[in-house]
C-alpha positions in Angstrom: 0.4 10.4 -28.9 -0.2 9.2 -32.4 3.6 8.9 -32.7 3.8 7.1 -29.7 1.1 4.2 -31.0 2.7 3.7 -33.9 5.9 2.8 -32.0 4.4 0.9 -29.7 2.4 -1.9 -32.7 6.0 -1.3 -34.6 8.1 -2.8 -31.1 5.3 -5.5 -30.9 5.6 -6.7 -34.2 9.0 -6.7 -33.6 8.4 -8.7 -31.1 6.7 -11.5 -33.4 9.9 -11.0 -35.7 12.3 -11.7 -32.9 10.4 -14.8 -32.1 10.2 -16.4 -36.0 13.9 -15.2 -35.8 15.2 -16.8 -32.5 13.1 -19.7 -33.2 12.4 -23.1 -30.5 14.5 -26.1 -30.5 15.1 -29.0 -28.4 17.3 -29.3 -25.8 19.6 -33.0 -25.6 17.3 -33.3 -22.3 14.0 -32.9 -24.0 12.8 -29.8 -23.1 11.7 -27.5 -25.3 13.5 -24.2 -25.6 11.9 -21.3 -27.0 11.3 -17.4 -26.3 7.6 -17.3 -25.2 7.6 -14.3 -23.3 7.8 -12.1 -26.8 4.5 -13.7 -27.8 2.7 -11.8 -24.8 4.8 -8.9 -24.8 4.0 -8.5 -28.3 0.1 -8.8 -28.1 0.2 -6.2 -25.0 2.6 -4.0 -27.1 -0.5 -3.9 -29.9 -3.4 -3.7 -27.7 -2.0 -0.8 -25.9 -0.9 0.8 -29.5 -4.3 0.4 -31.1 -6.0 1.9 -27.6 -4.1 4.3 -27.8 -4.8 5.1 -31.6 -8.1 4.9 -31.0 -8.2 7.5 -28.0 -6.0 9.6 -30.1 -8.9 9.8 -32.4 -12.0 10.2 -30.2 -9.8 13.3 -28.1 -9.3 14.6 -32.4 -12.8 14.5 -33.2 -14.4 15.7 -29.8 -11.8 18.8 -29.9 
């Protein structure tokens, strides 16, 4: 599992990555263009990571 929650924070802050990288502009309309959804893919990605860290470490120490 510990393999697994390391992947998951590394795809998340990939996520944050893709974002800065794919970055927002303006459309000739006025609308705003941007790719918001990887901002809360991203925090889910970590939160479930770092839960899963954390339970990796409390099922290590009570074994």
């Amino acid at each position: 599992m510990k393999r697994i929650s390391i992947a998951l924070v590394l795809v998340g802050l990939g996520c944050f990555v893709a974002f800065q990288m794919i970055g927002s502009s303006i459309a000739d309309d006025g609308t705003l263009t941007e790719p918001f959804f990887l901002i809360p893919i991203a925090w889910a990605l970590i939160l479930l990571g770092g839960i899963l860290a954390v339970a990796t470490v409390i099922k290590g120490r009570i074994k």
